[in-house]
N, C-alpha and C positions, 0 to 999 in steps of 0.2 A: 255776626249778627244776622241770624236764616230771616227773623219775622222782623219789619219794619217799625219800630215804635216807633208811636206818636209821640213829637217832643213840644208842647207847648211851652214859648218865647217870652218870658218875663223881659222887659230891656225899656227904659225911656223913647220911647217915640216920637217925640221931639229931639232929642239931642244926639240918640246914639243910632237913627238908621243907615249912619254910612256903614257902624260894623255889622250891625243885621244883616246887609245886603252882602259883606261880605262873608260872614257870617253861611247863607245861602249859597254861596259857591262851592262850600266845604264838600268834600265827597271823601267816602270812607276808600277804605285799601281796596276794596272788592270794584271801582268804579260808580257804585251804586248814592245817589243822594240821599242824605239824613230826610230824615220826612218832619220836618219843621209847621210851624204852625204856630199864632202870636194873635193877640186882640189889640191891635194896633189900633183898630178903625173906633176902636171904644175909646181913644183918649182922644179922640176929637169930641166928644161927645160930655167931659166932662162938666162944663159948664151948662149945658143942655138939661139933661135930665135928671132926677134926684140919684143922690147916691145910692140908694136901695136897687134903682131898679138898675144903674150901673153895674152894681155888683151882682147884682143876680144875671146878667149879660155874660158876666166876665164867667161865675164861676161855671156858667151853662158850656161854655167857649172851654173851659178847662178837662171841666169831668172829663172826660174820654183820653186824656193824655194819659200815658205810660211815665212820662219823665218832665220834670217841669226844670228847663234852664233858662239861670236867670243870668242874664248879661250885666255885668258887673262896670260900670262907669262912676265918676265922678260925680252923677246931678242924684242916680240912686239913693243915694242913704238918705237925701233930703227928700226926696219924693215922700210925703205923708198918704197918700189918694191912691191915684191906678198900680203903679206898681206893688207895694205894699199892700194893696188887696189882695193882690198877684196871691204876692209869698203866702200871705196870712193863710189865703185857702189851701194852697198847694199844704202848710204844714197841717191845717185842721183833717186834710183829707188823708193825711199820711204820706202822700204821695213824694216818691226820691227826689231831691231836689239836688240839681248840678249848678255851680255858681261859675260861672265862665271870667276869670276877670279880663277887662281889654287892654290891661296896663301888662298882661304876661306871664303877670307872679304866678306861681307855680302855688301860692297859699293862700291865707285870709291876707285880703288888704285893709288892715285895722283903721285906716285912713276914709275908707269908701265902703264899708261893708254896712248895712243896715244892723244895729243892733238884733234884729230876728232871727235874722241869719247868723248874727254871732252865738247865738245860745238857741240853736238848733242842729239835731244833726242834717246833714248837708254834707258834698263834696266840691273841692276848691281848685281848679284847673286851669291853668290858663290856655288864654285867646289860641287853638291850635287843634286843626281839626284831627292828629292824633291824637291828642289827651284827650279831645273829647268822645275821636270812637273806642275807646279805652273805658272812658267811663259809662258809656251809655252799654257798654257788652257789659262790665261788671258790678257799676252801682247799683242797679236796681235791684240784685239779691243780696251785696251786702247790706246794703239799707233796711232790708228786713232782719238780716242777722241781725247787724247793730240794735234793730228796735226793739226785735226780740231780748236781748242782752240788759235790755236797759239803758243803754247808750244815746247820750241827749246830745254831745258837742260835733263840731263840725270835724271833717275831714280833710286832708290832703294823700296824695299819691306820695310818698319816699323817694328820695333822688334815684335812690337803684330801678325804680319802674320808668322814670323819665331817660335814665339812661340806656338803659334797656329796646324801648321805644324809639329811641331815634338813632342807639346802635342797629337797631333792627333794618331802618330805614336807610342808614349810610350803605350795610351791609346788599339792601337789594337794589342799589346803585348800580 
């Protein structure tokens, strides 16, 4: 990963910034930090200002990301409002969307996933800062293949690439 993409942080901020922050310690194989970035400070504000101009916060807060991940918890698929703004733009804008789940699965958690995400393409990785330098090196151009293609449904990585990935890592032991 030579250029550091911007990753704007879909995630409940209320419930899930224990794994955000862990989330932020993540560092790729090269020692270098993901360059993360998130509108946290906008879900205090929910009740505050009209939803319009919320949302015009958020997607202003958005535009300039490379990669939108979204942190994948338990309170998500309920969230009607901030979150779900989140995604709605990320897919209006095209923009590659990485679903991080915190539970681990390596797939969709049909349990916790937002219906938008279910019937959008997307990729599925879990809580694990190699699956994610993994995805963030090569989602962003299959995601245009895919869209190019016509391809509408979500993704995951095949156990041979997760194996692979953490043979890699046993190996430079």
């Amino acid at each position: 990963m030579s250029d550091l993409q911007k990753i704007y942080v879909a995630f409940d901020a209320v419930n899930d910034m224990a794994n955000y922050k862990k989330l932020t310690d993540f560092k790729m194989q090269d020692g270098r930090a993901f360059n993360f970035y998130n509108g946290a400070r906008f879900a205090k504000e929910l009740d505050k200002v009209s939803d319009d101009v919320l949302k015009a916060s958020i997607q202003e807060n958005m535009e300039e990301a490379d990669i939108i991940l979204v942190l994948l918890c338990k309170t998500v698929k309920s969230m009607r409002r901030f979150v779900k703004w989140q995604i709605e733009y990320a897919v209006s804008k095209n923009k590659p969307i990485i679903v991080m789940n915190n539970s681990r699965i390596r797939g969709m958690d049909l349990d916790i996933t937002p219906t938008i995400l279910k019937n959008h393409l997307s990729l599925f990785v879990p809580f694990d800062e190699k699956a994610l330098e993994l995805a963030c090196v090569y989602w962003p151009k299959s995601f245009k293949e895919h869209r190019a293609n016509g391809d509408k449904t979500p993704f995951r990585y095949d156990y041979e690439v997760y194996q692979q990935i953490y043979n890699e890592e046993e190996n430079n032991d």
